[in-house]
C-alpha positions in Angstrom: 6.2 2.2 -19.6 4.8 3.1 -16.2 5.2 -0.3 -13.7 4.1 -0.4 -10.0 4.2 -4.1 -8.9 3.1 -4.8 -5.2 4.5 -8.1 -3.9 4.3 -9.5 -0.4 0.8 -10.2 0.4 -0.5 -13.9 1.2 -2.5 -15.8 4.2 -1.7 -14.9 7.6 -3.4 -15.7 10.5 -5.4 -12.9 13.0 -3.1 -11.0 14.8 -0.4 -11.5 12.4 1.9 -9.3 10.3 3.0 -8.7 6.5 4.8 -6.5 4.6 4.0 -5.1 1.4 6.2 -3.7 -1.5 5.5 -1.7 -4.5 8.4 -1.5 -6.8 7.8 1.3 -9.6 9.5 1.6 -12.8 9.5 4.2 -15.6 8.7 7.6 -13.6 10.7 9.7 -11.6 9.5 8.4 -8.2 11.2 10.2 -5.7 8.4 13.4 -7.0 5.2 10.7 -7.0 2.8 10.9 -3.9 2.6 7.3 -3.1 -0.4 5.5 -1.7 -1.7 2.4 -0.6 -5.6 1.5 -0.9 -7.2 -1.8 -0.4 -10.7 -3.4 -1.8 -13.0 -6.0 -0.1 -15.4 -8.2 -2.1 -18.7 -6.4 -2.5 -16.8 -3.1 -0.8 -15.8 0.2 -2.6 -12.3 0.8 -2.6 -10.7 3.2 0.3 -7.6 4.3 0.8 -5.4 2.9 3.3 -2.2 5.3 3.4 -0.4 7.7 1.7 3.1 8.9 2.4 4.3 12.8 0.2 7.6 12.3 -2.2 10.2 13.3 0.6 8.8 10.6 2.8 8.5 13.0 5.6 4.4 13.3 6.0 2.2 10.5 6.0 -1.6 10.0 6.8 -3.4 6.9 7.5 -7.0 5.8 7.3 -9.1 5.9 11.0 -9.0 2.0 10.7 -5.3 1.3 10.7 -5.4 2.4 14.5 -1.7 2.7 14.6 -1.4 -1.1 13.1 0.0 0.1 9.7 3.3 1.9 8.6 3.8 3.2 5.6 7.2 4.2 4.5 9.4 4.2 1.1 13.0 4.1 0.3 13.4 6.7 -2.9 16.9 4.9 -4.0 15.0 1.7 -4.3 11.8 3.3 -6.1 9.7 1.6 -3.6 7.0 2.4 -1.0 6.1 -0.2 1.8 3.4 -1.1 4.2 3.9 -2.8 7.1 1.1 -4.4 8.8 0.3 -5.7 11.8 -1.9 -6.9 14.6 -4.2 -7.9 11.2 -7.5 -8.4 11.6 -10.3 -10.5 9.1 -11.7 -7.5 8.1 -8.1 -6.5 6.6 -9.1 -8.9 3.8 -8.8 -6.8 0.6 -6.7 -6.5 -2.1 -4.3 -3.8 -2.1 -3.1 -1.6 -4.5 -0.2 0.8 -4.5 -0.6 4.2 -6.3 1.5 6.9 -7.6 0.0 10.4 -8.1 2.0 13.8 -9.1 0.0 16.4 -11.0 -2.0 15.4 -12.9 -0.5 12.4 -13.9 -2.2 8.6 -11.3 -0.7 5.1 -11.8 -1.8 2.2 -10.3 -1.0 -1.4 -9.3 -2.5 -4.5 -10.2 -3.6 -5.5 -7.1 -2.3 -8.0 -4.4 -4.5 -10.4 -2.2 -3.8 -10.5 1.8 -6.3 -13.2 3.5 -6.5 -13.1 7.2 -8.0 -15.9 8.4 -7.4 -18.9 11.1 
């Protein structure tokens, strides 16, 4: 059974930082794309990041203007996103996806709130 389990989001204040995990289970992960996209209420949901299976490409949505990392650690089965400088229009749920072929898992979702 396919598990990707994103822990790490929460309430932070503008201007501060977090940093998301998404631990996967039950694929071979070091061959997965992995991604990171994010929903707003009332807002369709748009990707955020994406890093290939090596690790060693990695493209970011215009909006993370250089505020987001995304990286992942293959012996751990995990993919992260750092975030900082957050903003209040950051407030989404995010979701961490793995692609390869034909084959797309996702999260279930984690709440990050940035508000004062």
């Amino acid at each position: 059974q396919v598990q990707l389990e994103e822990s790490g989001g929460g309430l932070v204040q503008p201007g501060g930082s977090l940093r998301l995990s998404c631990a996967a289970s039950g694929i071979n992960f070091s061959i997965y794309l992995m991604g990171w996209y994010r929903q707003a209420p009332g807002k369709q949901r748009e990707l955020v990041a994406r890093i290939s299976s090596g690790g060693s490409y990695t493209n970011y949505a215009d909006f993370v203007k250089g505020r987001f990392t995304i990286s992942r650690d293959n012996a751990r089965n995990t993919v992260y996103l750092q975030m900082n400088g957050l903003e209040p229009e950051d407030t989404a749920v995010y979701s961490c996806t793995a692609a390869f072929a034909s084959m797309n898992y996702w999260g279930k979702g984690i709440q990050v709130t940035v508000s004062s």
